[in-house]
N, C-alpha and C positions, 0 to 999 in steps of 0.2 A: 074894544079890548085894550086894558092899560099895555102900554110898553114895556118889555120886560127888562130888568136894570143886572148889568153885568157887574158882580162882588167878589170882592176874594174872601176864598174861603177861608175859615182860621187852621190853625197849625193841629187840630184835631181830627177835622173833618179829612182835612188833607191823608192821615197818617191812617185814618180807616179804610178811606178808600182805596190808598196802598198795598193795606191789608189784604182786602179782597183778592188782591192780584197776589200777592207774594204768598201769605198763609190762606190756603185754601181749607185744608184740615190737618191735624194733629201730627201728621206725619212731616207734612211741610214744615211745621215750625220744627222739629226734630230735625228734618235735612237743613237748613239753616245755619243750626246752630251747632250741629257736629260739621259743617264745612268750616263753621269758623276756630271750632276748635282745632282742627287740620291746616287751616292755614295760621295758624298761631304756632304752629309748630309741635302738637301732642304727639306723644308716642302713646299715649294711653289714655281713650276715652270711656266713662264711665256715663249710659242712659238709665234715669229711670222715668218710667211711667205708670200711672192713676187710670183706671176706669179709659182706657182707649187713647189716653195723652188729654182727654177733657176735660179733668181736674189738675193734672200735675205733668209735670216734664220736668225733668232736670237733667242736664250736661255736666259734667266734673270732665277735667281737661288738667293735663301738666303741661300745659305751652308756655307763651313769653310774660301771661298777665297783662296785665293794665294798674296803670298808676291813676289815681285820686283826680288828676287833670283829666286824663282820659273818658273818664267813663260819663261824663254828661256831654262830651262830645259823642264817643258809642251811642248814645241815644238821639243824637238831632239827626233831620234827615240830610241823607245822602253826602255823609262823613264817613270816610272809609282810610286807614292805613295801606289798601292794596294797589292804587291808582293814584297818579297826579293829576288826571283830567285831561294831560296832553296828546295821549294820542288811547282810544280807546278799545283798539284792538292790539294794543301789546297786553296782553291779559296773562300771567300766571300763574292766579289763584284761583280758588273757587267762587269766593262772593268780590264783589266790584261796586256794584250797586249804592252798597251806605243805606237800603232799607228796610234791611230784615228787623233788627233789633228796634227801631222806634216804633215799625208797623204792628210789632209783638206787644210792646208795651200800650199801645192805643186798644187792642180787645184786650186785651188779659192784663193779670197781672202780675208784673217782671221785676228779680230781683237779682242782679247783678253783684257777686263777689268775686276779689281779684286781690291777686297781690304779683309783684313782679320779683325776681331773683334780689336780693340785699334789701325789698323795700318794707312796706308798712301792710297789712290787707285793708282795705276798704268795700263797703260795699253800699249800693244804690238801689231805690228801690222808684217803681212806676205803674199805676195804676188807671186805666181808662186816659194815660196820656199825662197825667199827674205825676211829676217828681217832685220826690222827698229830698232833704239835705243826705248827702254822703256823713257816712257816719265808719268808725274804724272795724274793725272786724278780723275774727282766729282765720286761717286759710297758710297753709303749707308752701306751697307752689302754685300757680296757674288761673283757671279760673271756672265758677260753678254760674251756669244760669239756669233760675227757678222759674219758670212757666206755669202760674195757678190762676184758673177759672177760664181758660181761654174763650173766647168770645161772650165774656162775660158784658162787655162795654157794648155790644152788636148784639142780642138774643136770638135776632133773626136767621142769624148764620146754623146756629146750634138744631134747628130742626133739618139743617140739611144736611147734619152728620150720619152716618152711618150708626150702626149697632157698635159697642165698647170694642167686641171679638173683631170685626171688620178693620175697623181703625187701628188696634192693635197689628192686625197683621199687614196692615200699610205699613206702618211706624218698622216693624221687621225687616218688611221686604226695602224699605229705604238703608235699611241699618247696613243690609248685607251688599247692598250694590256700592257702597261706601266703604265695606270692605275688603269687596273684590280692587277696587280702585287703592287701595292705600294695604299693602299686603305686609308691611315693616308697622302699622299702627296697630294695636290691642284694642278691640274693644270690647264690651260687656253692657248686655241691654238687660233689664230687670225690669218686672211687673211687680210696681208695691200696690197693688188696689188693696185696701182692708187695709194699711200698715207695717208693719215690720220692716223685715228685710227682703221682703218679697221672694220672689220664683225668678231665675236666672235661666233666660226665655233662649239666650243667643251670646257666643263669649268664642273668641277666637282672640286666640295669643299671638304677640306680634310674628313674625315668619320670620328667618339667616338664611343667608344664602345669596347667590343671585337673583338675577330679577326673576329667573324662569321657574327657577325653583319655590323662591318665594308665592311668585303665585300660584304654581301647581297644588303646593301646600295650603292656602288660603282658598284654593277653588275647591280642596277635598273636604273642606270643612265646612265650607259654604255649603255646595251645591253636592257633596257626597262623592265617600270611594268611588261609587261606580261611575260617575264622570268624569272623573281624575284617570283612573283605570284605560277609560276609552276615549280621551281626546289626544287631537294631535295636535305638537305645537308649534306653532306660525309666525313668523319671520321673515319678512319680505318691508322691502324699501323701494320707492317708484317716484321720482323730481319732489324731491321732501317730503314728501308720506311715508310714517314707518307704519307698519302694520305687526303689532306683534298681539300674542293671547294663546287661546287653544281653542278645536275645533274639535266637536264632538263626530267620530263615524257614524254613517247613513244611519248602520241599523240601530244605535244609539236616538230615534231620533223620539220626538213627543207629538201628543194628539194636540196643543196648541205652541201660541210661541211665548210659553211662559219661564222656558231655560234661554233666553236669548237677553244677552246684558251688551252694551257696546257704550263705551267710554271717547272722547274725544278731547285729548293734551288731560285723561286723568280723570276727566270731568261725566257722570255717567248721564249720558242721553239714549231718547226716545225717537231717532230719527228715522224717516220715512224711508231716506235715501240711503242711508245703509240696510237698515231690514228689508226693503227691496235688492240690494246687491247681495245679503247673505243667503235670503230664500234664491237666488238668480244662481250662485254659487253652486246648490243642490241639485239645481233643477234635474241633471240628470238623474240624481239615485233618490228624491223620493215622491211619493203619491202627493195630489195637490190636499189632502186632509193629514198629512205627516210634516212636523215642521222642526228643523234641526236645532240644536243643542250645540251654544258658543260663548265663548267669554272675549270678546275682542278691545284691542286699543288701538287707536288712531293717533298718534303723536307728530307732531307739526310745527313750523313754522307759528305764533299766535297770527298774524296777518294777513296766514294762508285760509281763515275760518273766522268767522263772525260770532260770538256765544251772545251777543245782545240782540238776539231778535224775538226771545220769549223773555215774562216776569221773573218765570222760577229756572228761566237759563238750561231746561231742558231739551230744545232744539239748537241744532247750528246749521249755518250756510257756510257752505265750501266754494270759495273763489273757484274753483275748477270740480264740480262734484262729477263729471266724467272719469277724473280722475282715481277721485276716491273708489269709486264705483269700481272700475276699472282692477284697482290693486285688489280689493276685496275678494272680489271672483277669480282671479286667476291666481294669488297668493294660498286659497280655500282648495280649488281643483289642482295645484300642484301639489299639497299636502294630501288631497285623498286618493289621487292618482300616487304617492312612492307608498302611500299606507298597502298597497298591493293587495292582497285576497285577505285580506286582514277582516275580520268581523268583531261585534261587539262582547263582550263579557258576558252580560245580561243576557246575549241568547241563550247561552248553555245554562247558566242560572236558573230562567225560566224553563227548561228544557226538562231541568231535574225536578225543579219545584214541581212541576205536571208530569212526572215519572212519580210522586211521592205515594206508597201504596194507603189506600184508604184503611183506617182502621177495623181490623175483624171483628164481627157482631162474636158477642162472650160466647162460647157453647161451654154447653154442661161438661164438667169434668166426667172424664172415662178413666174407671180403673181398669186395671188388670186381667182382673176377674171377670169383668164386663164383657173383654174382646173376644169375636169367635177365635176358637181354635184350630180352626181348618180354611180350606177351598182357595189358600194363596201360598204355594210353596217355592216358585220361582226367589231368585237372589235380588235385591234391589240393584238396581244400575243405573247410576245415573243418568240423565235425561241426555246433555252432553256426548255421554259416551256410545247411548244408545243412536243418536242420529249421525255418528263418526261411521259406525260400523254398518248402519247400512244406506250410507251414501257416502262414499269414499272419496271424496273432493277433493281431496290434499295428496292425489297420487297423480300426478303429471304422465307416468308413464304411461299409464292405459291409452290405446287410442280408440277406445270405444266411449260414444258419451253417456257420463255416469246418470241413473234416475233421475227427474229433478224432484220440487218437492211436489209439484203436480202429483205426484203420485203415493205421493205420503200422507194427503188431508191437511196440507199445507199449500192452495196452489197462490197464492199472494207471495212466498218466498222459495226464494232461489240461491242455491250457490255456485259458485262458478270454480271448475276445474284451474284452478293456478297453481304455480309453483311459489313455496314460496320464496322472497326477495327483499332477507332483509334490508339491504339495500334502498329500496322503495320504501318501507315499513320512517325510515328516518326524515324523508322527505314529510315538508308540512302538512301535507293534506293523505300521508299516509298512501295503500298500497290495498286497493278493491279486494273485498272480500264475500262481498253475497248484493242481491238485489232485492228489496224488499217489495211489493203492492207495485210492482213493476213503475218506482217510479222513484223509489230513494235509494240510495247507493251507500253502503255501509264497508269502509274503510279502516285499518289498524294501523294504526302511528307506533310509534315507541313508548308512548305514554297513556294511551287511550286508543279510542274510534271516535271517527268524522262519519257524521250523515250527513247526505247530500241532495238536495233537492236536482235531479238532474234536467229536469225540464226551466228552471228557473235560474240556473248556473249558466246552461248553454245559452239561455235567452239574453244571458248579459256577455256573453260572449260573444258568441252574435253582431250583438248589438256594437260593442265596444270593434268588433271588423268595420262593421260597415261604417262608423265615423271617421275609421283611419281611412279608410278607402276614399271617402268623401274626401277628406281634408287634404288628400295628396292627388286624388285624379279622379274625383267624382267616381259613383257605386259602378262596376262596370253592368251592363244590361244583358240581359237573354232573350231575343226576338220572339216572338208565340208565333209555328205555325202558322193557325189560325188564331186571329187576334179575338179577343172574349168580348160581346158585347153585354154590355149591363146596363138596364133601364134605372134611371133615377128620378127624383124631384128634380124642376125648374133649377131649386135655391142650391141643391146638392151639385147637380151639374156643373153649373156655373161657377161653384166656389173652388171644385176642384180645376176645373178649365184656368180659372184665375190663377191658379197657382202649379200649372204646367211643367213651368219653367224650372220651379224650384224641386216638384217631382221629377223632371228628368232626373237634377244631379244626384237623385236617389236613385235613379234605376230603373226607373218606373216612369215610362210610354204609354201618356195616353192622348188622344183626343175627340173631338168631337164626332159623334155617325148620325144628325139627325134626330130632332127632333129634344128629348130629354134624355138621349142614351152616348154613351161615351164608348170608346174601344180603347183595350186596352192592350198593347203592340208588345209592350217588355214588361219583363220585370228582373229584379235584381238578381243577376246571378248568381249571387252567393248562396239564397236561398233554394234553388232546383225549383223542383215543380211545387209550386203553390195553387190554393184557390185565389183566383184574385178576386171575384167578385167578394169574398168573405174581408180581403185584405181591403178592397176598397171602401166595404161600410167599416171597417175598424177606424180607416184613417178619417173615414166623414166624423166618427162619434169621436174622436179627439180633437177634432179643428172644431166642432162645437161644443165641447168643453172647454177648449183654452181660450175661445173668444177672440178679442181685437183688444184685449190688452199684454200679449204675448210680441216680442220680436221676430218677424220673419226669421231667424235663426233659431231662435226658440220654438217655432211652431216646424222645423221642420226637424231637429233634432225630436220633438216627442212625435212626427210622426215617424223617424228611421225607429222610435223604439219600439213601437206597437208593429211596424215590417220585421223589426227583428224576433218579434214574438210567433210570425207565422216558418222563419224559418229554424225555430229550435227544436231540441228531442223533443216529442211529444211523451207526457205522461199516457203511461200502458205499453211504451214499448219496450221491449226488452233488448237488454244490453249484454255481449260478450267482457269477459272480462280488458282484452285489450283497448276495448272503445272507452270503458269504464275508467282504466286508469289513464287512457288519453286524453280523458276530462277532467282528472283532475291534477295532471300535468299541464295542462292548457291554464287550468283557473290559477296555479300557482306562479304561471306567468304574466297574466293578463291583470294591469291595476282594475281597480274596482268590482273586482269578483266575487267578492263578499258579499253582496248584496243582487239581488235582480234591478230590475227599468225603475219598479216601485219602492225600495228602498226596506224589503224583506229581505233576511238573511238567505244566500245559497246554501249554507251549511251548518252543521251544530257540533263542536267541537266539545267531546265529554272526555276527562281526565281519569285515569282508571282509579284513581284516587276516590273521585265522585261517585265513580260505579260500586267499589268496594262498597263507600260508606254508605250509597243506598240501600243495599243486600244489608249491610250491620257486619261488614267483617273487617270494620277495624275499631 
């Protein structure tokens, strides 16, 4: 077998295989090249793109330009205006590198127009690595780069593009995390495939304001009203980590984690170690198939964080990512702990949308003449007025208890003898007025009615005792009598036995009787009389579902939350009205009441405005 002989490669082969790494597809070279019109200083970036970005790209930019000398250095590799080379973690800007633009010009082909303030325009052109002489050129301000036939010089690449529509909404979803990031930049992205002037796909005008402003407004445009509506905004600093952005409420949250953006010194990344600290954040308020909704920044020290350790600079290493980690989650749980019984927008939205009456099938017109004339002579009365009079619920004075509707053909609803108190009526969660299917609580505000889930409100009230308990002197315990034995699996046994120690400081006394059967001696006194044998297979079916990639503090705050499920109202039971509005005096005090354990609303707050306009009476 001949020896193999070690060659340099030429300045082509070099600049493809760069390629690879830096332009992967259409969208990349688009993120590229609006970083570099960002770091050139634009207030207003103008994209178009062809057939998914596979024929055409183009960048128009007002930044500083480039002069005549400039631009065949712009194109050699790893030439860069943003760096000296001397220390590589004082970074910036966005590109560092020096090899977006010669890697571009090695598949496709790239043409370069520029002119700088008082100078001349010029522009440059590069094909499969091939430059042309600079030649002069019309240009106002700044600078335009033309991207045609991308991986035209590579064919190979091009079958592992996606469909034009795919690519296209790569290229988007790049455009707008570039705008969450730069909230004082304009930009405007256009689909000219067929020519013209194309279709204007994405267009936000630059943002006044402060910073918080700015982005509130650049996130409503982005990511829509109703995220703007329902996030909260975050501000917290920890040994040079600022954390600022907005957090969207539990019940705000989505079925993947496609609303989740997070930027680091500006820069928007895909990191591991934050999307694990902001799903960590959650953990208490949602299901593990619900995943929250956030626009976050990390701004730092550059030396405190590494941006070279991916091609396209989409991850970073945090010199202390403890740290990071750290600010993340408890900057998140103090903002949705003061957010108080707060809920999302969209619940009542949807609440109405599924209140909308379906439209009536036509029936044949009835005249006049048509109608009998007899066998209904009674006066019409209102339906309203009719159930006033013969259930007199609004009279405190009686002390005999009025009908319920059990006995009206109504046994699913109830009203409750109160006085009323406007008073109560002003408070936010309003002032009990009837119980419905013995398990919703329907309340009058000043403005509307609050429904209530009351078995799913108390369950997170509950819940939210028993961790203050914990945190301040462990859940206090209630001895059994007689202690319950319950027969298990080998692997069941044992796992709970393993973790004894940390069920005590829940409340919950168990241990070994023999064989594969446990005793169980306490339980949480908060709760009164429970089944424990029920409560013990809940907590086995959450320790295996959270598995061994959960923190012992993690696996024991989701088992306090499934014990808190066994000591709340049960749905079917029926409520007084005093208990009723002690619930939801309780929930306007307690943070996170908005939501249950799983990250579903407690309540549905309808504006009488909404009510009206359902009925049509405005």
């Amino acid at each position: 077998m001949p020896r193999p002989v070690i060659r340099q490669l030429d300045e082509g082969a070099i600049n493809r295989i760069a390629a690879g790494e830096v332009v992967e597809r259409p969208a990349s070279a688009v993120k590229e090249l609006v970083e570099n019109a960002i770091d050139a200083g634009a207030r207003r970036v103008e994209i178009d793109y062809a057939d998914g970005g596979k024929t055409l790209i183009r960048v128009s930019d007002d930044g500083c330009g480039m002069t005549a000398d400039d631009l065949p250095l712009a194109l050699s590799r790893h030439a860069t205006s943003k760096i000296d080379g001397s220390d590589l973690l004082d970074i910036h800007t966005f590109g560092f590198r020096g090899e977006a633009l010669p890697s571009l010009g090695a598949v496709g082909r790239l043409k370069i127009t520029s002119r700088v303030e008082g100078g001349d325009g010029v522009t440059l052109s590069v094909a499969g690595g091939r430059m042309e002489p600079i030649k002069p050129a019309a240009l106002t301000k700044g600078t335009t780069v033309e991207l045609r036939d991308l991986f035209y010089a590579t064919p190979a690449r091009l079958k592992f593009l996606r469909t034009d529509r795919a690519e296209a909404q790569a290229i988007s979803d790049v455009i707008k995390r570039l705008a969450m990031a730069e909230p004082y930049v304009g930009f405007t992205l256009r689909d000219v495939s067929g020519g013209g002037e194309g279709r204007v796909v994405f267009r936000a005008d630059p943002e006044n304001g402060d910073m918080f402003d700015a982005l509130h407004g650049r996130l409503a445009n982005v990511l829509g009203k109703d995220f703007a509506e329902n996030a909260l905004a975050i501000d917290a600093e920890r040994d040079g980590l600022t954390l600022t952005g907005y957090a969207a409420l539990p019940t705000y949250s989505r079925g993947s984690a496609v609303a989740q953006y997070l930027f680091v010194n500006g820069r928007p990344v895909r990191d591991k170690l934050l999307v694990g600290a902001l799903r960590g954040a959650y953990f208490d308020f949602l299901s593990r198939d619900r995943h929250p909704a956030a626009c976050l920044f990390i701004d730092c020290d550059p030396h405190m964080v590494d941006v070279n350790v991916h091609p396209a600079k989409s991850e970073v290493r945090f010199r202390e990512p403890a740290l990071a980690r750290g600010l993340i989650v408890s900057a998140l749980r103090h903002a949705l702990s003061t957010a108080g019984h707060r809920a999302s927008t969209t619940v009542a939205n949807a609440t109405l949308g599924a209140m909308r009456p379906e439209p009536a099938p036509e029936q044949p017109r009835v005249y006049q003449m048509d109608r009998p004339s007899g066998g209904y002579s009674a006066p019409y009365r209102p339906a309203a007025e009719s159930i006033t009079q013969s259930y007199d619920w609004q009279a405190p004075e009686r002390p005999v208890e009025a009908p319920g509707f059990a006995e009206m053909s109504m046994p699913s609803a109830r009203m409750e003898q109160v006085a009323p108190q406007p008073e109560t009526e002003s408070l936010p969660l309003g002032a009990a007025r009837a119980q419905v299917h013995e398990n919703y609580i329907i309340a009058q505000t000043e403005r509307g009615i609050v429904i209530v889930d009351q078995h799913a409100a108390h369950e997170r009230l509950v819940y939210e005792k028993l961790k203050h308990q914990m945190a301040e002197h462990g859940v206090k315990a209630q001895a059994l009598l007689i202690p319950e034995i319950i027969e298990l699996s080998q692997n069941d046994a044992q796992m709970l036995l393993d973790m004894a120690e940390d069920l005590a400081t829940l409340g919950l006394g168990i241990e070994p009787f023999g064989g594969n059967a446990i005793a169980v001696r306490e339980t949480p006194a908060i709760l009164g009389r429970v089944d424990a044998k029920t409560m013990i297979e809940d907590i086995l079916d959450e320790l295996a579902d959270l598995g061994d990639s959960h923190t012992v503090k993690a696996r024991i705050e989701a088992v306090l939350s499934r014990v808190a499920c066994h000591g709340s109202i049960r749905s079917g039971r029926r409520m007084q009205a005093e208990e009723m509005n002690a619930l939801l005096r309780e929930m306007e005090a307690t943070p996170h009441s908005g939501q249950c354990n799983h990250g579903r609303p407690t309540y549905v707050e309808l504006k009488l405005s909404d009510i009206e306009r359902l009925f049509g009476r405005t």
